[in-house]
N, C-alpha and C positions, 0 to 999 in steps of 0.2 A: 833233543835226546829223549828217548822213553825209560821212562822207572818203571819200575815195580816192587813187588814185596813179596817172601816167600818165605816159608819156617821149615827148617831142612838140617839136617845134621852135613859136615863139611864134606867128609868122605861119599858121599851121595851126590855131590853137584858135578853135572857134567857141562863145563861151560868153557870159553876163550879164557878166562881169570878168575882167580879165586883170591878173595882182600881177606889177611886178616890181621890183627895186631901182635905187637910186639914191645912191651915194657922195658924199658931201665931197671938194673945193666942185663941186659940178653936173655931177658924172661917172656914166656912165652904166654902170649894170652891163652883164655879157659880152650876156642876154640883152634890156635895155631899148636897146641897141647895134645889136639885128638887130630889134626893133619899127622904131628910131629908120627904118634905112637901108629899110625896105618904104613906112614912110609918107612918104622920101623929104625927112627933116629939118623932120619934125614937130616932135616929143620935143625935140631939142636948142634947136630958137629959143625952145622956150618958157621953156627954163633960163635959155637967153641972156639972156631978159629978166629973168629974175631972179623967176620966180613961182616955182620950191623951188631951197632949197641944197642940199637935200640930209640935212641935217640930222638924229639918227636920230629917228625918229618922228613927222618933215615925212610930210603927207598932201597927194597933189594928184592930185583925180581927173577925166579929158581923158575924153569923149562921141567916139564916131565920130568916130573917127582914120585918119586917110586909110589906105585899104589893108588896113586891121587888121580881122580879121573879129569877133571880142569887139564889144558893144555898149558898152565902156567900157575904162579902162587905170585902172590906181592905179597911182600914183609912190608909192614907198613910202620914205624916207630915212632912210637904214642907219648914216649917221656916216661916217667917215672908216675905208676899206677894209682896214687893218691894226690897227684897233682895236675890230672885230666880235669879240664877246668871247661868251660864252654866254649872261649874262645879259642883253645887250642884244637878242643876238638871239631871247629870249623876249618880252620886251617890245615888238618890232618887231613878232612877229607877234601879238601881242595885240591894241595897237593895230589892227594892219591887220584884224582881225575884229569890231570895234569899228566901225570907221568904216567897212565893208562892212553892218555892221547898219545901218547910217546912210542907208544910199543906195538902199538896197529890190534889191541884187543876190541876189536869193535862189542863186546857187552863181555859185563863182569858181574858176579855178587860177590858185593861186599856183606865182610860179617863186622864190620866195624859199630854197624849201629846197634852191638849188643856190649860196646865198653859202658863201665859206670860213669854216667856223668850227674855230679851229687846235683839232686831235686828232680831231675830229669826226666822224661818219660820215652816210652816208644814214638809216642807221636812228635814229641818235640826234635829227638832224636833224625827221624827221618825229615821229618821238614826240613829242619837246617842243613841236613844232607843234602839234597834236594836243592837247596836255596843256592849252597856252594857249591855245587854242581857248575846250576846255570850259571854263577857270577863267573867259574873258572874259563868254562868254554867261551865267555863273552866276548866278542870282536867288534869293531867297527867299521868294515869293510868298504861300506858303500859308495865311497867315493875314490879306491883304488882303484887301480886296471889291473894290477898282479895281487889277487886276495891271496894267496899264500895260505890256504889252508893244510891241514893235516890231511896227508898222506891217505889213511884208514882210522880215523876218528871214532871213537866212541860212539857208538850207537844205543846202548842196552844198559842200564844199569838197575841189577835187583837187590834190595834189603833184605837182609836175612832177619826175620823177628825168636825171637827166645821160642816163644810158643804160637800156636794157632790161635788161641782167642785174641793175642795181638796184632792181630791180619788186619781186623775191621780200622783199629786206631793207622796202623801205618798206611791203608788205601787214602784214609780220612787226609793225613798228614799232606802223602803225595798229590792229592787234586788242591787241597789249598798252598800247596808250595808251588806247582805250577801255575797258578791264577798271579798269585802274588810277582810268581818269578817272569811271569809275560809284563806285566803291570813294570816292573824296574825297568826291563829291558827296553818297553817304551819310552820310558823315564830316561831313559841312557841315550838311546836314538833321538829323541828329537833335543837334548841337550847338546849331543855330541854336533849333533850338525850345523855347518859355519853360518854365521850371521848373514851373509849375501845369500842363502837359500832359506833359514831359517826366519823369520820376518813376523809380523803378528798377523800376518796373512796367513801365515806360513802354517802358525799354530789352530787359525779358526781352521784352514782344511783338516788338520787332523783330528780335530775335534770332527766337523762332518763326516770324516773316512769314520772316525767313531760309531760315532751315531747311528750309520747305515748299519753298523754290523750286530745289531744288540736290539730286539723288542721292546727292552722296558728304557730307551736313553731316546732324550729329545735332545734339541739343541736351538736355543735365541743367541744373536748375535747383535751387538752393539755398538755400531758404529760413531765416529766421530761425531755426524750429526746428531745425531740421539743423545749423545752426550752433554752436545751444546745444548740441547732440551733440557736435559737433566740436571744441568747446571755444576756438569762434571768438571770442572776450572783448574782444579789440579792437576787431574788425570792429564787430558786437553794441553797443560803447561808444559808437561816435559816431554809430549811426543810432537812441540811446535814446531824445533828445529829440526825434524829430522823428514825424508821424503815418505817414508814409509807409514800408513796410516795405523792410528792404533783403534786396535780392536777387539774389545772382551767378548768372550763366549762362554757363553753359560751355558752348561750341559746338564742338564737332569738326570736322575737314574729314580723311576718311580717303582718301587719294590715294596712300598707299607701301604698303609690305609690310604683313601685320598685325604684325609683330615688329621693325617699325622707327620706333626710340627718335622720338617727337613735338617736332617746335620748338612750344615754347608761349610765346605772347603772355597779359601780363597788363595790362589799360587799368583804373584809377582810373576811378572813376565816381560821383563825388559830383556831383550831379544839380542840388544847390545848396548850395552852403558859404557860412553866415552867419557862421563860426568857431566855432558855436558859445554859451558863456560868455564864451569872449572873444572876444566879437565883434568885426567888422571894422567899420571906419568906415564909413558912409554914402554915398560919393562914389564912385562905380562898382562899387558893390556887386551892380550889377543884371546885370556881367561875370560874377561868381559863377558862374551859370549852365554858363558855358565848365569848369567845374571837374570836366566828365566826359569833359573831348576827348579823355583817355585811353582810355576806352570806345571812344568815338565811332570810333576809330580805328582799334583793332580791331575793331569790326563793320564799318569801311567796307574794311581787309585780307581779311577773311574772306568779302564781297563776294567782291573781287576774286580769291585763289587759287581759289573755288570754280568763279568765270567762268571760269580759266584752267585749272581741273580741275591743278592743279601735283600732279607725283606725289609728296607728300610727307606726311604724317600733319602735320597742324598743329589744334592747339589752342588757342582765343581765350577770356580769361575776362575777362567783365567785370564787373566789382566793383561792383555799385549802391550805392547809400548817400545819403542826404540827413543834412548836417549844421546841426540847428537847435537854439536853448537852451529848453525849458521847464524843470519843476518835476525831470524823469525823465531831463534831459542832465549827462552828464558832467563833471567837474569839475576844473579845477588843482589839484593836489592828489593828486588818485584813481592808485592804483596796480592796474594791470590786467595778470590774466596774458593769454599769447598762446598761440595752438592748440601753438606750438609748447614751453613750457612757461615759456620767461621771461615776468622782469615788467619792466614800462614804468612809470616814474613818468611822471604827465602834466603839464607844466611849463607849457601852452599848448593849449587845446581847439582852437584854429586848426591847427597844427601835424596835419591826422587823416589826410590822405591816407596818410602813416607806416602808421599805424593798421591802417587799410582792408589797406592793402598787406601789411603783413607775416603778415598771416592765410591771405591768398590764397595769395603766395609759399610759406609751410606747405603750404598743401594740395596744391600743384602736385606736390611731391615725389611724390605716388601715381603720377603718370605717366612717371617714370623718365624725363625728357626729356632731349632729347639738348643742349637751352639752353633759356634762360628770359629773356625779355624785357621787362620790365614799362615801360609809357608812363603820364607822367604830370605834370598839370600840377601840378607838388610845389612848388617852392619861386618867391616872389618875388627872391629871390636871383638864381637864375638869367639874371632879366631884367637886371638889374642886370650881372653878368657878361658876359652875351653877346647884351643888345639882342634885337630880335626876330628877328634873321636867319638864326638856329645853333640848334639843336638841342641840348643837353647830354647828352655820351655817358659815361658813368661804369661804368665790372666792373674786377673783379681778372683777368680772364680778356683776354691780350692778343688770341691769334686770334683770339676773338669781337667785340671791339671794332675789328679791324683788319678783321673781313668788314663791321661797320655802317657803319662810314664810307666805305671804300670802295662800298659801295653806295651810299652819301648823292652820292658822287663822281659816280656813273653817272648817277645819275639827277635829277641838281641839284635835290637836297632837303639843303642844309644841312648838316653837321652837324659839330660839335668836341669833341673828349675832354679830358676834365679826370682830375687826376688823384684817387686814393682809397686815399691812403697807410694806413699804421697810425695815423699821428703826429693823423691828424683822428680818430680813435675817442673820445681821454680828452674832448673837446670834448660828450660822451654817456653818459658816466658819470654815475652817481647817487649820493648815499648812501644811499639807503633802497630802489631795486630796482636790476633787472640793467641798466638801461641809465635815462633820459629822454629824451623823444621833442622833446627841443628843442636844437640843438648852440651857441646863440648866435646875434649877428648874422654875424662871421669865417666864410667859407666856406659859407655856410649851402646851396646845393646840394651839398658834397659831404659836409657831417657829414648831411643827409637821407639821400644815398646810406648813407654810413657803417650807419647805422640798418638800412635793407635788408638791405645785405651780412650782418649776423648770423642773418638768414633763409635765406641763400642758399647755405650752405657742403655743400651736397649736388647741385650740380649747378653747369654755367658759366652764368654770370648776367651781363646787364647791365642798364644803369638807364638808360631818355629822359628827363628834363626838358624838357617841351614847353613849360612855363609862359609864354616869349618866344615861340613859332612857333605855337602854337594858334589864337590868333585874334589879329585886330585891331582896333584900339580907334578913337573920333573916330567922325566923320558917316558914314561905311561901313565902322562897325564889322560884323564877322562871322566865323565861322569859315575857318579854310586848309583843313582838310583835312590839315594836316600831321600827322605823317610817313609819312602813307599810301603812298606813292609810293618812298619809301627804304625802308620795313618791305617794300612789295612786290619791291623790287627784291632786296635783301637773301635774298628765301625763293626768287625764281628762280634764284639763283647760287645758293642751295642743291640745288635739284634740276638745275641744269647745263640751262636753258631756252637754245636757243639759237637766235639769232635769225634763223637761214638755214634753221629748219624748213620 
């Protein structure tokens, strides 16, 4: 879909639709107020009669309206005007491209992104526009025969800004809402796709499809063998039983100095987790799947900084892996060392993302980074905790956790810190190695984290637990995309992007 942005009074727009709001009960926004008075008390008799309250997310769409040059008007109902809140008015505009798919308006300006939303700016405004756009029209087509698309789809949508000097912020808004919004959509495509074509194979081609299309991105790949060099025994452990080789790739995006310290992202990427030996019961097992949205996510971030060329040296690994039980899988029981020299008693073959993870987080140390971020759908706990709607933010390192969240803040992608005291460590003790890879059911995202953290003590570190915000489950089950959009925002306040360029 193409955006854009333009400062125009309503009566002036000649276009397939015209968006604009409508308050609780049957109040008319500043500019559905000046359509109302050109068509000469259109708009209001028809409230009067009571065809919308208003309502948020009431649709009522009026044909040739007296005087109104637009072939159409959408009454778009916003709620009650001191209770526009941010995530409603994400949802507003969702809908409102939704039900624009609906009506065969192939492009429209919306005057929505001039409602007040308290703290809020023009750019933030259109971004999120922008952002809910792309999430509404999102499908996953690829593997039907009958896509079933729209008829006459939306093609065009413009923001209307208050004023002219607001042009620059909403141009600004819409190139990083599409960077971003490519970057999810990746994040959603190679999550959504099924484990028999999705593989760690699967994941290093896209990283090389990557690669080729961007100047400043390399890409090293890590093979099994190298691993066994590396004395990667965990990682190694739980992609034994399965036929499919595992394989991290590590993709570069060189954008800063050559002598400036790299942010590196690390996403989990088990491709599909059966648990293993101890396997997982039956009943949404086919969710599994989602168990690489950690991946996913940095390849849909390293999308996007490459799209925005960010001047910053950043590093994305993503850790392939398939966890399955034959004759050659790993076992309860088994005590494995780690590249970095401790051993892990294995309490739980389900328990492997740990695994995966703390081999990587070893290696990362060669690139002297300046943080280390690893994603990942680690524990069921976490859903438990914090529902699907939050994010779980866990480091010892308070700046770094206090730069994630406030990102999360900007860019309304979720996110909550939990804490990761000392006092959850003995919950990972063993008798027989240096740690076990199972802390109990009590806190069970933060004795996972715990686990990390003895990986981590050479550089600032934090932990995602995406395992709530990954995907969605039920009849429109599918990938979010999360946290692509807070990782991104996150690495622009690192390089001081700002949005009046």
């Amino acid at each position: 879909m193409e955006f854009g942005v333009k400062s125009g009074s309503p009566e002036k727009q000649r276009s397939a639709c015209i968006v604009v709001g409508v308050f609780e009960p049957r109040r008319l926004s500043t500019v559905a107020e000046q359509l109302d008075t050109i068509s000469e008390g259109y708009i209001s008799n028809l409230l009067r009669r009571g065809d919308l309250e208003g309502k948020a997310g009431q649709m009522l769409l009026l044909h040739h309206v007296p005087n109104v040059l637009s072939e159409r008007v959408l009454l778009v109902g916003c709620g009650k005007e001191r209770e526009l809140n941010e995530r409603q008015y994400k949802q507003i505009v969702a809908k409102t491209i939704q039900t624009l798919n609906e009506t065969g308006s192939m492009e429209a300006v919306s005057f929505l992104t001039e409602l007040h939303v308290k703290g809020r700016d023009s750019y933030w405004k259109v971004r999120q526009a922008v952002e809910a756009a792309s999430e509404s029209v999102y499908s996953f087509l690829q593997l039907k025969t009958k896509k079933g698309e729209p008829r006459r789809p939306l093609r065009k949508m413009v923001f209307n800004l208050p004023t002219r000097k607001d042009l620059p912020l909403g141009e600004r808004a819409i190139v990083h809402a599409q960077a971003i919004s490519k970057g999810v959509t990746v994040a959603k495509d190679v999550s959504n796709m099924p484990p028999n074509i999705c593989n760690p194979l699967y994941l290093n081609q896209q990283a090389a499809e990557l690669v080729e299309s961007y100047p400043s991105l390399s890409l090293d790949t890590v093979g099994e063998a190298q691993m066994e060099e590396l004395g990667m025994h965990t990682y190694l452990a739980v992609g034994r039983g399965s036929e499919n080789e595992s394989i991290m790739s590590v993709i570069h995006h060189k954008g800063g100095n050559a002598d400036d310290a790299p942010v590196v992202l690390v996403g989990k990427g088990l491709t599909f987790d059966s648990g293993g030996i101890s396997i997982k019961p039956g009943e949404a097992m086919d969710e599994m799947k989602y168990d690489m949205c950690g991946a996913a996510s940095v390849l849909g971030v390293m999308h996007t900084v490459a799209e925005l060329n960010l001047p910053l040296n950043i590093i994305g690994i993503i850790a392939g892996c398939e966890n399955m039980p034959d004759a050659n899988a790993y076992r309860p029981g088994d005590i494995l060392t780690t590249m970095s020299g401790q051993t892990v008693e294995v309490l739980n073959t389900d328990a492997e993302g740990r695994l995966v993870l703390c081999d990587a987080l070893t290696y990362v140390e060669r690139f002297d980074p300046d943080c280390v971020i690893d994603i990942a759908t680690l524990t069921g706990a976490c859903v438990i905790a914090l529902g699907k709607h939050a994010t779980a933010v866990l480091s010892q390192h308070n700046p770094l956790a206090h730069e994630i969240i406030n990102a999360s803040e900007q860019s309304a992608d979720k996110a909550w810190r939990l804490p990761l005291w000392d006092e959850y460590q003995d919950q990972i003790e063993s008798p027989f190695a240096d740690m076990s890879n199972l802390g109990g059911r009590p806190a069970g995202t933060i004795t996972a984290a715990c686990f990390l953290s003895r990986f981590t003590r050479k550089y600032n570190w934090a932990h995602l637990d995406i395992a709530g915000t990954a995907w969605v489950s039920g009849a429109n089950k599918g990938a979010t995309g999360r946290p692509v959009p807070m990782l991104t925002q996150f690495l622009m306040n690192k390089a001081n992007v700002s949005i009046d360029e």
